[in-house]
C-alpha positions as CSV (number, residue, x, y, z in Angstrom):
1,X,-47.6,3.9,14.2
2,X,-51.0,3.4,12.5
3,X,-51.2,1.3,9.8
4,X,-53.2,1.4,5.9
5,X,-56.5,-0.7,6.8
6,X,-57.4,-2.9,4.2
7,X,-60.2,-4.8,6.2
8,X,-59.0,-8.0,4.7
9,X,-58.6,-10.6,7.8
10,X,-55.8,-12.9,8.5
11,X,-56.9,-15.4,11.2
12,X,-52.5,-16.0,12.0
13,X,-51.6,-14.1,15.2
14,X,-48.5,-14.7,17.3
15,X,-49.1,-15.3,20.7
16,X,-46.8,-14.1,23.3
17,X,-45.0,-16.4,26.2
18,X,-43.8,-15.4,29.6
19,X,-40.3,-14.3,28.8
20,X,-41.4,-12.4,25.7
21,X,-44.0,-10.8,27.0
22,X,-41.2,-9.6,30.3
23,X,-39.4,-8.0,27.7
24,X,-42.3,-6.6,26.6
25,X,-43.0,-5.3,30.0
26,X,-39.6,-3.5,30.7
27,X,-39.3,-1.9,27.1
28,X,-42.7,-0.7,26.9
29,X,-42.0,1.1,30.7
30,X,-38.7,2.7,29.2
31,X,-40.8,3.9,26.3
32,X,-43.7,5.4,28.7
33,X,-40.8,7.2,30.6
34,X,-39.2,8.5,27.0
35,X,-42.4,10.0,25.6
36,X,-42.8,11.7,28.7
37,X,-39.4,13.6,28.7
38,X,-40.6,14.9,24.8
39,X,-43.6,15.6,25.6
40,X,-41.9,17.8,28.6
41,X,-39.8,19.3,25.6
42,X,-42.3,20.3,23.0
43,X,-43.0,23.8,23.9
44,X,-43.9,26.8,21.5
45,X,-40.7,28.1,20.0
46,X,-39.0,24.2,19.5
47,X,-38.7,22.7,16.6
48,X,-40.0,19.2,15.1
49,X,-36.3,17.9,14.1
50,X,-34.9,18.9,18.1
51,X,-37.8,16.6,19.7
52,X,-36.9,13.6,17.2
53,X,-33.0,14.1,18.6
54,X,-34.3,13.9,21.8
55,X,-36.2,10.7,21.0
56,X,-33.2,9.2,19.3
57,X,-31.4,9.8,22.0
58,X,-33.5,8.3,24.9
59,X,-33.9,5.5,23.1
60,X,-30.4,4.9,22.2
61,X,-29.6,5.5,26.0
62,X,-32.1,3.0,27.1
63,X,-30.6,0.3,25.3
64,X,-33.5,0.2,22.3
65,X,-33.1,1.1,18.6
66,X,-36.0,3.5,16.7
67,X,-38.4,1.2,15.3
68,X,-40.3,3.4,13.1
69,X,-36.4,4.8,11.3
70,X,-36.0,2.9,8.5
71,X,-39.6,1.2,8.2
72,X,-41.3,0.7,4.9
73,X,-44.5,-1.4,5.3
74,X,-46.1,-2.9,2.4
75,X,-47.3,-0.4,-0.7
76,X,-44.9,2.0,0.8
77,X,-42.3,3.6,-1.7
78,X,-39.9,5.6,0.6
79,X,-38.3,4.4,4.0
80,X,-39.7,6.2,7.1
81,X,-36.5,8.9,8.0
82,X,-37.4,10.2,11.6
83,X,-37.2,8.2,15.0
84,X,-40.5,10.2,16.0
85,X,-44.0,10.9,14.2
86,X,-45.0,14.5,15.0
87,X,-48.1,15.8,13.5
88,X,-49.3,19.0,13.7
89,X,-52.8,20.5,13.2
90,X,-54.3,18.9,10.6
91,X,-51.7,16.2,10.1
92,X,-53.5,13.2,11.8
93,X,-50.5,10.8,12.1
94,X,-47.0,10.3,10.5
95,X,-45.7,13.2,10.6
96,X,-41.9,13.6,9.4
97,X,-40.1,15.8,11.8
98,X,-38.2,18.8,10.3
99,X,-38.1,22.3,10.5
100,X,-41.9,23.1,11.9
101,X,-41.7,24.8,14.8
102,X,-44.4,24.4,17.3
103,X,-46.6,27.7,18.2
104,X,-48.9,28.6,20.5
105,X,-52.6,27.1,19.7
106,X,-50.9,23.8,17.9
107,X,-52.4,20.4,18.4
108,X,-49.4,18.1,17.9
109,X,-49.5,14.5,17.9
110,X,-46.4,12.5,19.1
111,X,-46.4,8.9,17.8
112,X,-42.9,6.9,18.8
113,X,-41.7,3.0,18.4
114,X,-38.7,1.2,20.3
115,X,-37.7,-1.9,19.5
116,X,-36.4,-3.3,22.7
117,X,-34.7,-6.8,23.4
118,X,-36.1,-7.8,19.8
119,X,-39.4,-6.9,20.7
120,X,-41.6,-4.0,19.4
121,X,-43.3,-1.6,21.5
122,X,-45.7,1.6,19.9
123,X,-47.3,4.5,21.7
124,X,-49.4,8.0,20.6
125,X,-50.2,10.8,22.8
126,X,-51.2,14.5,21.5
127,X,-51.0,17.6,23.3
128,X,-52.0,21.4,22.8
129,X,-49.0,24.1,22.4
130,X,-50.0,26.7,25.0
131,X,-53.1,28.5,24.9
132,X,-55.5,26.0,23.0
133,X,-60.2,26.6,22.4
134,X,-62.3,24.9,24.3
135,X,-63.3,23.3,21.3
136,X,-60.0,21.9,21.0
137,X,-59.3,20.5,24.6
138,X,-62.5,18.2,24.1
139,X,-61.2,17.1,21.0
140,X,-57.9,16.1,23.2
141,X,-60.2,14.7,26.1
142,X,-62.4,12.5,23.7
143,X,-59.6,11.1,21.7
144,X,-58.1,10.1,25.2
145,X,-61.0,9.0,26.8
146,X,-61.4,6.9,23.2
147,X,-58.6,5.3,24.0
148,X,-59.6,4.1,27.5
149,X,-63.0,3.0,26.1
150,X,-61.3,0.5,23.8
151,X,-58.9,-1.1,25.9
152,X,-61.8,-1.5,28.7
153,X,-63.3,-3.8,26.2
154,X,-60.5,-6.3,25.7
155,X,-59.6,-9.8,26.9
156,X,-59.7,-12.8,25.5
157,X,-62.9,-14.1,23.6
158,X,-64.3,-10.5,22.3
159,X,-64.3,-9.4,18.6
160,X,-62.1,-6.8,17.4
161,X,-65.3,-5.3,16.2
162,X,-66.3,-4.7,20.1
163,X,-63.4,-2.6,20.5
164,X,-64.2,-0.4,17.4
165,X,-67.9,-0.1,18.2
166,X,-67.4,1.5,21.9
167,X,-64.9,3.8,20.7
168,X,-66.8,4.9,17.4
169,X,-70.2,5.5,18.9
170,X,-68.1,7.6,22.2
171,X,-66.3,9.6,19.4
172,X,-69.7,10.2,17.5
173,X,-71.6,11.0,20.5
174,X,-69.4,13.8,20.9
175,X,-69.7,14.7,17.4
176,X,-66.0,14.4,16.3
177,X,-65.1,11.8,13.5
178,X,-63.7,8.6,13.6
179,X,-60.6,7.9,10.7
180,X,-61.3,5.0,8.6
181,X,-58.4,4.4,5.9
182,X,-55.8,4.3,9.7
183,X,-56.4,1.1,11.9
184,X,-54.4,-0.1,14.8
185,X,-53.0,-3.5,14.9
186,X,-51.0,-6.3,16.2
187,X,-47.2,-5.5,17.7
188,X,-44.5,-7.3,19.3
189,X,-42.1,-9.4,16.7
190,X,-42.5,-6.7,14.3
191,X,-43.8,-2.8,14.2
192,X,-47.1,-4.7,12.5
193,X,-49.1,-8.0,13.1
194,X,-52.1,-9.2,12.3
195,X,-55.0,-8.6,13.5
196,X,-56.1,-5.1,12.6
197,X,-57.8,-2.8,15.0
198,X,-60.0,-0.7,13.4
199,X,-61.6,2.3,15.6
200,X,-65.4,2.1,14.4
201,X,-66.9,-1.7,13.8
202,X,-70.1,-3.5,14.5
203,X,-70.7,-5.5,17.4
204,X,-69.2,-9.0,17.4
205,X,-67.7,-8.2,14.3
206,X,-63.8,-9.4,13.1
207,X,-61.3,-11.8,14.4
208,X,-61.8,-12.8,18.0
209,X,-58.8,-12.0,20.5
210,X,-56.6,-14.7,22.2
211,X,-55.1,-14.2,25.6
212,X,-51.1,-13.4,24.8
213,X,-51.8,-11.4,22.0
214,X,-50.2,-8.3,22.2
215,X,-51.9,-5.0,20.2
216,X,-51.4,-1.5,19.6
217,X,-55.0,0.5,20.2
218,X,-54.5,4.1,18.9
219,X,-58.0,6.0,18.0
220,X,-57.2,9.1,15.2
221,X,-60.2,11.5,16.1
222,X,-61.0,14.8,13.8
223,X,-62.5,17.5,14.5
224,X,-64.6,18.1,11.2
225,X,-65.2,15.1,8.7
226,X,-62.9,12.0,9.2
227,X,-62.1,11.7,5.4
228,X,-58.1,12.0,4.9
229,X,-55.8,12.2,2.6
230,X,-52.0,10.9,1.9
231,X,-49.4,14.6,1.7
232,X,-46.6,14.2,-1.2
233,X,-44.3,13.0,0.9
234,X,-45.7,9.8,0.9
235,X,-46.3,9.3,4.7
236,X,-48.3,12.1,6.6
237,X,-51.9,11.6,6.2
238,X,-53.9,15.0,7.1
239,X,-57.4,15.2,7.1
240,X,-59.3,16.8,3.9
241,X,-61.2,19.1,5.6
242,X,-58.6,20.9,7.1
243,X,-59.7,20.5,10.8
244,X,-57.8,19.7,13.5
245,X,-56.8,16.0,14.4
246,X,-55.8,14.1,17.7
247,X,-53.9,10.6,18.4
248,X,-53.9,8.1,20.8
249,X,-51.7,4.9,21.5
250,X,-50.9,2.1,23.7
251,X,-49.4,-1.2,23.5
252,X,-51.1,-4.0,25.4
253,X,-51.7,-7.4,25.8
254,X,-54.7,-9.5,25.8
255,X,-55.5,-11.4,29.7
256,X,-58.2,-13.7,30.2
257,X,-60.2,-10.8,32.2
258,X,-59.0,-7.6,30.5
259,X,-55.8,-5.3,29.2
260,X,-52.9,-5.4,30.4
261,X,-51.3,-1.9,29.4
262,X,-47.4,-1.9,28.6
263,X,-46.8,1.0,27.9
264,X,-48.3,3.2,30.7
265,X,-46.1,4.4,33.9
């Protein structure tokens, strides 16, 4: 779950030790292995609501609880209802789950959150509904490939900024936009720590990252201008434009020589 960047930042991480980051480990595997059964479920003809059960469900069964169900972060009014964040089309991220019902051609974004052992893992993946443009599997292939670009640039020692950079100039280089308001962030004790993660930057830029820290990287990548906007519902952010929006998420933590991804199979 992306959070509201506000660029302003605080130095105080939490570093992880060797049994929290086992935990860790183990819950952000179960959640890997749950987002795959829904994405396995979201065909056209199934409804928003049915692929939140499902996640409700897993998660329960796996021995977690729904992180994002319940949540209110800072300068939010209303309580986040849903297990799942599903956001279709133009809907960048936190979608609320209800009655939409996926169709051919949708681009749907799947954002979920276990909290596992007292430890908070977050992933994002986005998928096309049947026959999809062209156009439209790039947009899914960038915002993927984003996503690998910025975790090959972490371990310890490199600027938050580094990560940004390689990400924003991939995106723009294939002439889709980068969000800017949405940020990823810190994870693990709670759905969001410090330090933001912003997915455009300058080189050497932002708060340098310690080995043990655990973040959540998760480019939002539009197809037309990256300018968004907040829906009346106080939580789905779609883009202004109209155009079509994909997201991408995993947690990891921060080694000496790299990413350590917990929360791929």
């Amino acid at each position: 779950m992306a959070c509201r960047s506000f660029l302003v930042y605080n130095f105080w991480v939490v570093i992880k030790n060797d049994r929290e980051l086992y935990i860790l480990r183990e819950g952000g595997k179960k959640l890997a292995e749950i987002l795959e059964s829904i994405k396995a479920g979201a065909t056209p003809g199934v409804a928003a609501k049915e692929l939140d059960r499902i996640a409700e469900e897993e998660i329960l069964k796996a021995g977690g609880k729904p992180s994002f169900k319940g949540y209110r972060p800072p300068g939010v009014l209303n309580k986040y209802p849903a297990t799942l964040c599903v956001s279709i089309n133009d809907a960048v991220v936190h979608g609320i789950p209800g009655e939409q019902v996926l169709k051919d051609g949708d681009l749907v974004g799947i954002d979920i959150g276990m909290e596992y052992g007292g430890f908070y893992t977050d992933m994002a993946v986005s998928i096309g509904i049947g026959k999809i443009t062209e156009r439209e599997k790039k947009l899914l292939d960038v915002g993927e490939r984003a996503l690998e670009i910025g975790i090959g640039q972490v371990r310890g020692g490199v600027n938050v900024g580094d990560i940004g950079s390689a990400i924003q100039k991939f995106v723009g280089k294939n002439n889709f936009g980068v969000v800017r308001e949405l940020v990823g962030h810190g994870v693990g004790l709670a759905v969001h720590e410090n330090p933001e993660i912003p997915n455009w930057g300058k080189l050497g830029s932002g708060p340098v990252l310690k080995v043990g820290e655990v973040i959540a990287i998760e480019p939002m990548i539009t197809a037309g201008h990256y300018a968004i906007k907040l829906l009346p519902d106080g939580w789905t952010w779609a883009t202004r434009d109209g155009s079509k929006a994909v997201h991408f998420e995993h947690t990891l933590v921060v080694t000496k020589n790299g990413a350590e991804v917990l929360t791929r199979l």
